[in-house]
C-alpha positions in Angstrom: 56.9 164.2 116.2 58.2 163.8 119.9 60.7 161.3 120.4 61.2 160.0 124.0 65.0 160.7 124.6 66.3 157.1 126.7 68.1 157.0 129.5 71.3 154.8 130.2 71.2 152.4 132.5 74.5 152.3 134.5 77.1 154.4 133.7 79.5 152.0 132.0 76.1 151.0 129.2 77.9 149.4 126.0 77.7 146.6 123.3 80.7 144.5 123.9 81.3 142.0 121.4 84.4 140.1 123.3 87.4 141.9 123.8 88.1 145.9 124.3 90.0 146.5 121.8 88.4 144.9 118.6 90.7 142.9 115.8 87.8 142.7 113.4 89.8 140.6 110.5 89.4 137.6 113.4 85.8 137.6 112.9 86.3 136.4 108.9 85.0 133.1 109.3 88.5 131.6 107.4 90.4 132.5 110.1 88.1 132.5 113.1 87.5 128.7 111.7 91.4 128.1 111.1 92.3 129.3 114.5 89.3 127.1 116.0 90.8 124.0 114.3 94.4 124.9 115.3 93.2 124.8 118.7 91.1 121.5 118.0 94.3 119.7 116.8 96.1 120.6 120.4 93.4 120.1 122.6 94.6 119.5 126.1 98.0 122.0 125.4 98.8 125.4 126.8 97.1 128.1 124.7 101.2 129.3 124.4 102.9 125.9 123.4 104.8 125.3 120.6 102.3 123.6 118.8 99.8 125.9 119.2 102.5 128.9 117.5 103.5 126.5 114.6 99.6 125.9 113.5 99.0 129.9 114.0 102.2 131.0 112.1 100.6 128.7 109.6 96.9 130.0 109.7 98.5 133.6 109.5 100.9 132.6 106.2 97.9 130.9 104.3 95.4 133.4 105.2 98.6 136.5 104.5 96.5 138.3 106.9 98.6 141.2 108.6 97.5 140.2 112.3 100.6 139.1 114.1 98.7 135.9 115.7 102.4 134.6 117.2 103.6 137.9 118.6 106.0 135.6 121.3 105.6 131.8 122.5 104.1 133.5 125.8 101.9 136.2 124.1 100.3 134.4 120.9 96.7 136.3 119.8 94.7 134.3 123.1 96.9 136.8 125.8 94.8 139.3 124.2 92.4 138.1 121.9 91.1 134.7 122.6 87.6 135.8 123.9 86.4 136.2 120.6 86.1 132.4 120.7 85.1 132.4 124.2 82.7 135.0 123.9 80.6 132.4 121.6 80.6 129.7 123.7 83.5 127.4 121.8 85.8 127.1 125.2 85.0 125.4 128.5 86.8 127.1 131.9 90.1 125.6 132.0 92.2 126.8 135.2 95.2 125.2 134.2 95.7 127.1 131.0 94.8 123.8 128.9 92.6 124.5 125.8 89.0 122.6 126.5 86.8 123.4 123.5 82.9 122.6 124.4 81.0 120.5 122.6 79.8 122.9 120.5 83.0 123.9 119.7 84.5 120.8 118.7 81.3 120.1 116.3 82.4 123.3 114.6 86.1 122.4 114.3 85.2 119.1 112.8 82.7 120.2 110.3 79.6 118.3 112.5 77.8 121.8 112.2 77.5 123.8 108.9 78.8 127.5 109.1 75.4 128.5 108.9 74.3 126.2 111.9 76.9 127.9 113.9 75.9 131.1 112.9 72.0 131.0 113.6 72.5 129.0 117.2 74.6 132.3 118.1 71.6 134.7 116.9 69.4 133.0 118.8 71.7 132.7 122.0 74.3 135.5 122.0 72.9 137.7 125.4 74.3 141.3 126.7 75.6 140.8 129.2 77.7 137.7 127.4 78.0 135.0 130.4 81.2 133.5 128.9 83.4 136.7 129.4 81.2 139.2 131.7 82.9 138.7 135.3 80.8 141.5 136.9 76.9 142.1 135.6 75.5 143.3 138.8 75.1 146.7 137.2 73.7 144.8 134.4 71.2 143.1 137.0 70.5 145.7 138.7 69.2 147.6 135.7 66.7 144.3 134.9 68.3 144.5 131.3 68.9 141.8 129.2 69.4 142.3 125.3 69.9 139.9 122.4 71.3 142.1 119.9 71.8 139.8 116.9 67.9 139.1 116.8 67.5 142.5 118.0 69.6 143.8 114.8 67.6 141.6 112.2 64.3 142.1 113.4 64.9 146.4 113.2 66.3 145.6 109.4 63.2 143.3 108.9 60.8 146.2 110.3 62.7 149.3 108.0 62.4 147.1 105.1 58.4 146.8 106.3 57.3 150.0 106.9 59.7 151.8 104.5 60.3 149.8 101.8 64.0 147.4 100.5 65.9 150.5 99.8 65.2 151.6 103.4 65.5 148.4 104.9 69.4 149.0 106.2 70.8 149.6 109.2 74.5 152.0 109.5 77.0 151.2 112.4 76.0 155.0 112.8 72.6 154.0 113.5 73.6 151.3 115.8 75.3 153.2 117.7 73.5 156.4 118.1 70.0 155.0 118.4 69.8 151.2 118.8 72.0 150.7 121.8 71.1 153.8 123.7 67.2 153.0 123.1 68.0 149.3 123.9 69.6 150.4 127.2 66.1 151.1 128.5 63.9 148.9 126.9 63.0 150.7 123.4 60.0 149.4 121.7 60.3 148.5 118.0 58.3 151.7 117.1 60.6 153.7 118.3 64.1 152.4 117.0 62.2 152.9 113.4 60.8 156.9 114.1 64.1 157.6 115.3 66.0 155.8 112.7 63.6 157.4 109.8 63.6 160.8 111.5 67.8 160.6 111.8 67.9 159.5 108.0 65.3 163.1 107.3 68.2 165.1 109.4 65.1 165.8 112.2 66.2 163.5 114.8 68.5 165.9 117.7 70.6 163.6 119.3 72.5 166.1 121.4 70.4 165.2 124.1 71.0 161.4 123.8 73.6 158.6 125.7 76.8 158.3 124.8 77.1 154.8 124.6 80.2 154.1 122.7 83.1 157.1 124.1 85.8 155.6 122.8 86.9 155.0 119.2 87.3 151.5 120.5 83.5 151.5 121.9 82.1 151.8 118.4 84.4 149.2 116.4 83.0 147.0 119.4 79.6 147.8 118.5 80.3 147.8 114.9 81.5 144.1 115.4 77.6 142.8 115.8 77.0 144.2 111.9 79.9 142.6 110.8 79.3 138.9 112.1 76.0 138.7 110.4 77.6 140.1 107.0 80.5 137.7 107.2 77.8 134.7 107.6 75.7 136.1 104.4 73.3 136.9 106.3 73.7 140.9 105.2 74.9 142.3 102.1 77.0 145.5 103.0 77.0 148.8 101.0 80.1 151.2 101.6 79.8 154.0 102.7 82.0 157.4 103.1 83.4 155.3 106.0 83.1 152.6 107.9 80.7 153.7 110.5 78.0 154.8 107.6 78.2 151.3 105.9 74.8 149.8 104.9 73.6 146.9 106.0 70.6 145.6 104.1 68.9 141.4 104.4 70.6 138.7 102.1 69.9 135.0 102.4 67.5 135.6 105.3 63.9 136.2 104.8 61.4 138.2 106.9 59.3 134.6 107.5 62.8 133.5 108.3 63.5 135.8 111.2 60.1 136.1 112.4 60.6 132.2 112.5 63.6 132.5 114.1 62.0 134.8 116.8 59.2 132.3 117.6 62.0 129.5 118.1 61.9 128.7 122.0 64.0 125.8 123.4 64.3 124.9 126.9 68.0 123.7 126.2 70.7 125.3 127.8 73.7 124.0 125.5 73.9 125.5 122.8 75.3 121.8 120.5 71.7 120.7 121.9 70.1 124.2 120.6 71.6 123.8 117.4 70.3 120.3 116.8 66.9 121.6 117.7 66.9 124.4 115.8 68.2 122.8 112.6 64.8 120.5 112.7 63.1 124.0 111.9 64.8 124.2 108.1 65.7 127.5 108.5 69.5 126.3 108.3 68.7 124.7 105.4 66.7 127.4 103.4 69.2 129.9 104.3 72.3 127.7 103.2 70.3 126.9 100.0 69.8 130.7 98.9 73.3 131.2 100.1 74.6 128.6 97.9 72.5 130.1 94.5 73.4 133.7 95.2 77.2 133.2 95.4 76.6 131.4 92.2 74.3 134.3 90.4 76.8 137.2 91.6 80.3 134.7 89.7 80.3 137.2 86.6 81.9 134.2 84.6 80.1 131.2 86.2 79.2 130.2 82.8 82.4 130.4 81.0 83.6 128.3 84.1 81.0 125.9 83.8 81.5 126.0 80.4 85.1 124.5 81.4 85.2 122.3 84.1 82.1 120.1 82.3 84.4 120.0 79.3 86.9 118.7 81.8 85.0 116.1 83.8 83.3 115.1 80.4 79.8 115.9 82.2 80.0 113.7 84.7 79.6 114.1 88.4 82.8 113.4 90.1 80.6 112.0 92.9 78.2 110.5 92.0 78.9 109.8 88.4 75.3 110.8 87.0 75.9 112.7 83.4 72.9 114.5 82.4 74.2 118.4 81.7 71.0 120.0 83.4 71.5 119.0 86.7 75.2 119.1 86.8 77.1 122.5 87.8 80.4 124.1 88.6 81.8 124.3 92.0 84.8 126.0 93.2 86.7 124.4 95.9 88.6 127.4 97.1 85.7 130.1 97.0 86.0 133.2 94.8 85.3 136.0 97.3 88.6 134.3 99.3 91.0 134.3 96.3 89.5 131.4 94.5 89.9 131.5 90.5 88.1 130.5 87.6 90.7 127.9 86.4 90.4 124.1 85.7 92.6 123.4 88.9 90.1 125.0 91.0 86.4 123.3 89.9 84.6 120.0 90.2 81.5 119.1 88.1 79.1 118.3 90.8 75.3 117.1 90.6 73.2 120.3 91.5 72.0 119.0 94.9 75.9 117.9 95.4 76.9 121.2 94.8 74.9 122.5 97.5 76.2 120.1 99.9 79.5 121.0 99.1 78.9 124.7 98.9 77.1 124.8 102.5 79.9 122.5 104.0 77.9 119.2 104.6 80.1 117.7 102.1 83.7 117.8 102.4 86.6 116.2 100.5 89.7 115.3 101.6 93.0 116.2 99.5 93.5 111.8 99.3 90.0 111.8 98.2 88.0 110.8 101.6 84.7 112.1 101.6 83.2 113.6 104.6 79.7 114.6 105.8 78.3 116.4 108.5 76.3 115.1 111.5 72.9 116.0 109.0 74.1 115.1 105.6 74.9 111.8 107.3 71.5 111.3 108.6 69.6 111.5 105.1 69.0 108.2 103.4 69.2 110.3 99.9 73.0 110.0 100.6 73.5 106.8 102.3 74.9 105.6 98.2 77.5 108.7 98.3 81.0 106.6 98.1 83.7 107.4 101.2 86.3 107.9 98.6 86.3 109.4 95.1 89.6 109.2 92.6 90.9 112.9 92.0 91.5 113.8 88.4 95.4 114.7 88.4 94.3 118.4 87.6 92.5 119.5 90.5 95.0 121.5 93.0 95.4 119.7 96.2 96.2 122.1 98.4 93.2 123.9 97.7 91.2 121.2 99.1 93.7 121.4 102.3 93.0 124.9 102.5 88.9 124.1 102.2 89.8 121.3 104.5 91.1 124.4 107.5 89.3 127.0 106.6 85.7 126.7 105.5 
């Protein structure tokens, strides 16, 4: 089978996610969040005052992640890094040095949007070349390309999983960065990012021929970055491989009607807190955050035990709502098991199922003094309108995990 070999566009072709040299851990949505909210509570500082160090020595001791984010006063994480939050659209040009978060941004910091809200507005929006960090796209221009390559991504999976079957239904980094981005460098056609990838995956695809379109080591952690946002929003489950470049990325949460609905979404918005609002009227925020929210829940391997527990503990009864009828009440953890979260009494709340959900998917939030808080949607439901503003803690629960759900979720 002949496979058209592509050509690159401009000499300097890659997938750049925001910054050169890649700090992946800053994509984890705890501490892209934390850092997001840091920079909400100083609005209107420098990007290097005081302030600004004290909440990111604080992010990087609660999180115990090993990136310095306060190397010096003058050179915190944004000398270098802080177009990973520009590079989404969460800043608005400030020539002064001030942090300006957009509207969008601010709606994320305060928990207006949903994770998953956030998360779909940028698949539907993010554009090579990225507007909010690309000084110089006349090569770009020139070359009449224009690529969204977080739809671009999903659609390939959805189309593998089509023609080939679910165990086939993957894409590698390797893949990615062999075949997608060279072929999507001169407008590949769906057909042929699945021959090649199927031929590649038979050993009968010769790329020696082909683009390099990732040189440097740097280049293909870049790349690799696209993969990893949509696995650290759920929207992929990822399979090791012998390394990181042959990882799998397969569909989870997201469903082919899903993205094909997604695809057919047009909006003649340009911001992208307007985009969001029109785009959550679809329900595709809401189905996803819904299969989310069971998932987590199937894959707890004691989530019965635990449930087991904290009903015993809250004498079934919703702390919320107060209804006490054992089939519709569950187990919630309110610091998250897959971020260090335990199966202990001090870290669960008997919730009413479709409470649960709420506060699983972040349209519910509680305060460590008990204040309850809903997002922009949550608050426009009448279904809720009975949901009190405050709720009495039992002396068990542990505070500071709330706090932490409070910065970082």
């Amino acid at each position: 089978m002949s496979i058209r070999i592509p050509k690159k566009p401009f000499a300097n072709y890659k997938w750049r996610w925001a910054v050169y040299t890649p700090t992946e851990s800053l994509n984890t949505p705890p501490i892209f969040i934390g850092i997001l909210r840091v920079l909400r509570e100083n609005e209107f500082n420098s990007f290097s005052s005081e302030q600004v160090n004290i909440g990111l020595q604080r992010v990087q001791e609660e999180m115990e992640t090993t990136v310095n984010l306060v190397r010096t006063q003058e050179r915190n994480i944004f000398r270098n890094s802080g177009q990973y939050w520009k590079a989404l659209g969460l800043f608005q040009e400030s020539k002064r040095g001030q942090i300006i978060l957009s509207t969008f941004g601010r709606k994320l910091a305060d928990g207006e949007i949903t994770q998953i809200e956030f998360a779909l507005t940028i698949i539907k929006t993010l554009e090579l070349p990225n507007k909010f960090i690309e000084c110089d796209i006349e090569e770009w221009n020139n070359s009449g390309i224009k690529i969204k390559p977080l739809e671009l991504i999903l659609d390939i999976i959805k189309n593998l999983q089509l023609k080939f079957g679910i165990e086939q239904g993957y894409l590698t980094p390797e893949e990615l960065i062999n075949i997608v981005i060279p072929l999507a460098g001169d407008n590949g056609n769906i057909h042929e990012y699945l021959q090649s990838i199927s031929l590649f995956r038979q050993g009968k695809l010769d790329l020696s021929a082909w683009p390099n379109c990732a040189e440097s080591s740097n280049d293909k952690r870049m790349a690799r970055e696209f993969l990893l946002y949509l696995s650290n929003y759920g929207f992929c489950n990822t399979i090791t491989g012998v390394n990181n470049f042959k990882e799998k990325y397969y569909l989870s949460n997201i469903s082919i009607h899903e993205i094909e609905e997604l695809e057919n979404f047009q909006s003649d918005e340009t911001e992208l807190d307007r985009i969001e609002k029109i785009l959550r009227n679809t329900q595709i925020p809401a189905n996803i955050e819904r299969k989310k929210v069971v998932r987590e829940v199937l894959d707890r391997p004691n989530q019965n035990l635990f449930r087991k527990v904290i009903l015993e503990a809250y004498q079934s009864t919703c702390l919320i709502t107060g209804v006490r009828l054992d089939t519709v009440l569950e187990a919630a953890h309110i610091r998250p098991v897959k971020y260090k979260g335990k199966d202990e009494i001090y870290n669960g709340m008997c919730l009413r199922a479709d409470i649960h959900t709420l506060f699983d998917s972040n349209h519910l939030r509680i305060q460590p003094n008990g204040k309850i808080l809903l997002s922009e949607e949550a608050r426009k439901k009448e279904n809720y309108d009975f949901l009190p503003k405050e709720i009495f803690l039992p002396k068990f629960i542990n505070k500071d995990y709330l706090d932490w759900r409070m910065k970082y979720y």
